[in-house]
C-alpha positions as CSV (number, residue, x, y, z in Angstrom):
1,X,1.4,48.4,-19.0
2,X,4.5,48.6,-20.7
3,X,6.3,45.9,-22.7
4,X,8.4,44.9,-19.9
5,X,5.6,44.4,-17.5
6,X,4.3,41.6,-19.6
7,X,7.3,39.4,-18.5
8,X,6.1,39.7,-14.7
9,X,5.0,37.0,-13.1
10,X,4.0,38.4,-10.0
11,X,1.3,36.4,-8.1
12,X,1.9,33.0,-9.8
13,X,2.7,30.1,-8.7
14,X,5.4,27.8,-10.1
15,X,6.5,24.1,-9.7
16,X,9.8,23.3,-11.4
17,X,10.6,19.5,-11.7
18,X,14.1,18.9,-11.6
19,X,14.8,21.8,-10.0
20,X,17.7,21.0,-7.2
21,X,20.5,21.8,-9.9
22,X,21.4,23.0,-13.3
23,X,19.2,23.8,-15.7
24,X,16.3,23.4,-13.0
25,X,17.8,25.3,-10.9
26,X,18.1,27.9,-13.4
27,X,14.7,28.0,-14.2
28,X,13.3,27.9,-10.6
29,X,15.5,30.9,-9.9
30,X,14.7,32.9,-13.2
31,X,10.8,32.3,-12.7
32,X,11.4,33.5,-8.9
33,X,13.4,36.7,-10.3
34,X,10.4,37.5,-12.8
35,X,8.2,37.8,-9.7
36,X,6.5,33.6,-8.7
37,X,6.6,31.8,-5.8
38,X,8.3,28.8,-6.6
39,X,7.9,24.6,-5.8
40,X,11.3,23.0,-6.2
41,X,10.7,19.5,-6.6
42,X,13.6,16.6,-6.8
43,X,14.9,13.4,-5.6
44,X,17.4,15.2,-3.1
45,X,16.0,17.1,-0.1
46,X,19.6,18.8,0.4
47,X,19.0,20.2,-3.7
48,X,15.8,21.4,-3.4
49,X,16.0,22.9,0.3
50,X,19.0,24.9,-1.1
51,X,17.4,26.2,-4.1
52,X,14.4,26.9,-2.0
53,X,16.4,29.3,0.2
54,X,17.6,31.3,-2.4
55,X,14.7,31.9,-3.9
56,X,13.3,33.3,-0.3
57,X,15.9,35.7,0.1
58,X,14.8,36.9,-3.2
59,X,11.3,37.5,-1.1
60,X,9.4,34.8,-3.0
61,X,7.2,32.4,-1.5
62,X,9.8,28.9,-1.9
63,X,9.6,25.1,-0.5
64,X,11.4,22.3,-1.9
65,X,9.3,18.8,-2.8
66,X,11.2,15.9,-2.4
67,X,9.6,13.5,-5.4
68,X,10.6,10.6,-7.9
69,X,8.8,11.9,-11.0
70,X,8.9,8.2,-12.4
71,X,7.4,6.7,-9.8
72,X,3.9,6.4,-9.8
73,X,1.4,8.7,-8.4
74,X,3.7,11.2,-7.4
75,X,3.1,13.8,-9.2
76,X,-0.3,13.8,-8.8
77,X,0.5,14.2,-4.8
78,X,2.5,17.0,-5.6
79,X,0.1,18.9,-7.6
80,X,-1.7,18.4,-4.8
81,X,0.1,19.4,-1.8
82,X,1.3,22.7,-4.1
83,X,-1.7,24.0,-4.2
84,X,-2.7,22.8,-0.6
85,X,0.8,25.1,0.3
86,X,0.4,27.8,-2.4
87,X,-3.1,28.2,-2.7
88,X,-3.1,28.1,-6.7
89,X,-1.1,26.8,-9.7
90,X,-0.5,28.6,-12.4
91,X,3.3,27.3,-13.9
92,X,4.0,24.3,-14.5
93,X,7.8,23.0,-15.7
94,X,8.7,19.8,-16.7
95,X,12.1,19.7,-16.6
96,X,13.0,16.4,-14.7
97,X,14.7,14.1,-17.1
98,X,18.8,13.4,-18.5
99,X,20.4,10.1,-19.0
100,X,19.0,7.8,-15.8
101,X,22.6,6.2,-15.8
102,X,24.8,9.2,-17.4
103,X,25.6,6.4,-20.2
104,X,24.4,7.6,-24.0
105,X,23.8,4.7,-25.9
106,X,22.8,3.4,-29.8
107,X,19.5,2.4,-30.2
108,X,20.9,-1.4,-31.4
109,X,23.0,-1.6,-28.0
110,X,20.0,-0.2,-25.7
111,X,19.2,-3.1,-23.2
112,X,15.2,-3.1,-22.6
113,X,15.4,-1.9,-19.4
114,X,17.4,1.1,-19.8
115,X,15.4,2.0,-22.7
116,X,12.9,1.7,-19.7
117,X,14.4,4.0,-17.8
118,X,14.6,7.0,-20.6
119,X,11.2,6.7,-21.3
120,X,10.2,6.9,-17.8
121,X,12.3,10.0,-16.7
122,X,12.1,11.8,-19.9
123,X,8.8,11.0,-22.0
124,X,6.2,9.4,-19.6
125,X,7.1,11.6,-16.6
126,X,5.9,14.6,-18.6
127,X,2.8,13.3,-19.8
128,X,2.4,12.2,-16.3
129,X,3.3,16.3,-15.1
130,X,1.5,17.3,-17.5
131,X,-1.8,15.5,-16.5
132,X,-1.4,16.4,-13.2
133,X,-0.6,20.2,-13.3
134,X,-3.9,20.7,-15.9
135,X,-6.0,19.5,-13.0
136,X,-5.5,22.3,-11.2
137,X,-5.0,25.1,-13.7
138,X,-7.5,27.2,-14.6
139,X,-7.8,29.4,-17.3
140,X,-4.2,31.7,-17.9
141,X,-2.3,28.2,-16.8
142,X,1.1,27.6,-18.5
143,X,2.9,23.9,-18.9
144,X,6.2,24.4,-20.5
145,X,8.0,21.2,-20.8
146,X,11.9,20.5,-21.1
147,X,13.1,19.3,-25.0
148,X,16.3,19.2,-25.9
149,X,18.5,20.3,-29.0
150,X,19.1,16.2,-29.9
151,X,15.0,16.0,-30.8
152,X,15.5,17.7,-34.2
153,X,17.3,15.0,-36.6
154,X,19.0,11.9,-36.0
155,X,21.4,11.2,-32.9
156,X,23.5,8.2,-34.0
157,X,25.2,8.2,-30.6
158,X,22.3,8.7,-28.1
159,X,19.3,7.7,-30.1
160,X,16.9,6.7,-26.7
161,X,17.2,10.2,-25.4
162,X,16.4,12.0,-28.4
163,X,13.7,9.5,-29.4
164,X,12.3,10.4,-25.9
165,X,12.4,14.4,-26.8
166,X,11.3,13.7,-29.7
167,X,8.1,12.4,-28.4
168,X,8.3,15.1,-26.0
169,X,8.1,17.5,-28.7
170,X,5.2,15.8,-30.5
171,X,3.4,15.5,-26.9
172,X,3.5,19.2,-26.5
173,X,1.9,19.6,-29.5
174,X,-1.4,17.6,-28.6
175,X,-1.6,18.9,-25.4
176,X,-1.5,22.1,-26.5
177,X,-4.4,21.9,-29.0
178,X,-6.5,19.2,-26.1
179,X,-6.2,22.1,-23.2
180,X,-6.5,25.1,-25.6
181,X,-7.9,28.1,-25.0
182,X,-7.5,27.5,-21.4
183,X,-4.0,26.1,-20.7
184,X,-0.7,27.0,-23.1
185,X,1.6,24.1,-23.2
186,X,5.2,24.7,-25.0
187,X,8.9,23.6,-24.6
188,X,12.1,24.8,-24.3
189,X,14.8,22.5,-26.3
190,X,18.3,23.3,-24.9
191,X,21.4,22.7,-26.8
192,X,25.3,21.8,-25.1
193,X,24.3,23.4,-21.5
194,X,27.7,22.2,-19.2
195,X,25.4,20.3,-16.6
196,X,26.7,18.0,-14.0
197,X,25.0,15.5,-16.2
198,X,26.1,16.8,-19.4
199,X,30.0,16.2,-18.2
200,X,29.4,13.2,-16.7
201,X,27.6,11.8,-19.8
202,X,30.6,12.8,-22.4
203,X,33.2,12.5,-19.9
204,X,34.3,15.9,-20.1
205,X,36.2,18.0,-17.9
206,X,37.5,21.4,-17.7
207,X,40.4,20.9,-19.7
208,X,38.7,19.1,-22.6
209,X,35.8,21.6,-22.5
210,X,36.9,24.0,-24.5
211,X,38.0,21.8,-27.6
212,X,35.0,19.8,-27.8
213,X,33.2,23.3,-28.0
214,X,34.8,23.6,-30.7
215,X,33.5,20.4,-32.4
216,X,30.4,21.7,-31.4
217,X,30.6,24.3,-34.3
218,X,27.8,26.6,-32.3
219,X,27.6,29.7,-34.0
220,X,27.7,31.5,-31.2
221,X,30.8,30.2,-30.0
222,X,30.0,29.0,-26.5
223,X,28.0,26.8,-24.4
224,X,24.5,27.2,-22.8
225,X,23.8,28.6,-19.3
226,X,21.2,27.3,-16.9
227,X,20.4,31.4,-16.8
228,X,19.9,31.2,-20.4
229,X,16.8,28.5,-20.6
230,X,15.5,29.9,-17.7
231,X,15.2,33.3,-19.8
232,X,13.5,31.6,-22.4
233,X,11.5,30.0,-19.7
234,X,10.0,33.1,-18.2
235,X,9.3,34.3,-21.6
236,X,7.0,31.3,-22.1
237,X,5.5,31.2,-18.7
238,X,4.7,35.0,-19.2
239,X,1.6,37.3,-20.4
240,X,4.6,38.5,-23.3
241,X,3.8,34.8,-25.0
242,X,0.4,34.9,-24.7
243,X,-0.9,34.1,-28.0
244,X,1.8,31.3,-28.1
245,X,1.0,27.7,-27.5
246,X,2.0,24.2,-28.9
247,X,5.5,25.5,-29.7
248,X,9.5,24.4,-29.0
249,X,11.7,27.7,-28.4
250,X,15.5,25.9,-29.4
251,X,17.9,27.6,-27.3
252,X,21.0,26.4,-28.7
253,X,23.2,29.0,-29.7
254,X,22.3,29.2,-33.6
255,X,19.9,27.1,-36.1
């Protein structure tokens, strides 16, 4: 086996939350590339039936889930029906999650309710993932869970979301140590990835893109790609990470 074998993923099975656009759809179609057969799973059947056909004409096995990962009990259903479809689980990504409303807000001007809301889509609906896909794993199974760059620090201008991935961060971290040696658990934080939701949350378009990158200060000078945390998501999913676990890659473009 050479080194680059050991990011195959040939034979496993994947379920991708989130996964009928941008960075999910990146992820789904990187884990299918790497060699798994793919669940897409998302609130829009149109997203996920899309993403599910390019990942068959990559010759994967591919079907698309539609499911509210906040509503209650669907996850567990679509544990289940994967591996009634599949036959196994072996990957499991957490990715579902953004700003509910595409509104960032201070924590002093968060009404309960939408506070609600961010804890829902991007804290509870993990553990809830989480719980589900370690049912089924056995022993080589892989949870890798969606952080984000505004976890590390303060975040003076959209403090519920980073709280949330915060606690995201801190989640991965138990379940890593409660499912070890069987189960790995990690996350993949992003940094600035230009997501229908990330422009829709700042208000930016193509014309103000390129000078708030530049506010940005990234080292390396440009903004994240889907493709690029759905690299750093086969890594994790992959034998090359094997003696990995509890961890948060930051995929950010520099420290």
């Amino acid at each position: 086996m050479t080194v680059l074998d050991l990011f195959r993923l040939d034979g496993q099975v994947a379920v991708v939350t989130g996964g009928g656009k941008g960075i999910g759809r990146g992820i789904a179609l990187s884990l299918a590339e790497a060699g798994a057969d793919v669940a897409v799973a998302a609130r829009s059947r149109a997203d996920v039936d899309a993403v599910a056909a390019e990942i068959q004409r990559l010759g994967r096995r591919s079907k698309g889930y539609v499911v509210d990962v906040t509503a209650s009990g669907e996850l567990d259903q679509l544990a289940d029906t994967v591996v009634a479809d599949f036959g196994g689980l072996n990957i499991w990504v957490n990715n579902a999650g953004g700003l509910p409303d595409a509104t960032p807000r201070y924590l002093t001007r968060t009404p309960e309710d939408r506070w609600d809301m961010q804890m829902n889509l991007n804290l509870k609906a993990v553990w809830a993932g989480s719980v589900a896909a370690a049912r089924h794993m056995k022993a080589g199974g892989v949870i890798i869970n969606t952080s984000s760059r505004s976890a590390r620090g303060g975040n003076i201008k959209n403090g519920p979301y980073a709280a949330a991935k915060a606690a995201v961060n801190s989640l991965t971290q138990t379940l890593s140590l409660e499912l070890a040696p069987a189960i790995r658990v990690n996350a993949v934080a992003p940094g600035p990835v230009r997501t229908q939701n990330f422009d829709e949350s700042i208000r930016l378009d193509e014309e103000r893109a390129e000078a708030f990158l530049k506010t940005l200060a990234i080292p390396l000078e440009r903004y994240g790609t889907p493709g690029d945390i759905g690299a750093a998501t086969v890594f994790l999913a992959s034998p090359a990470s094997s003696w990995i676990t509890g961890q948060c890659l930051y995929v950010t473009g520099g420290p």
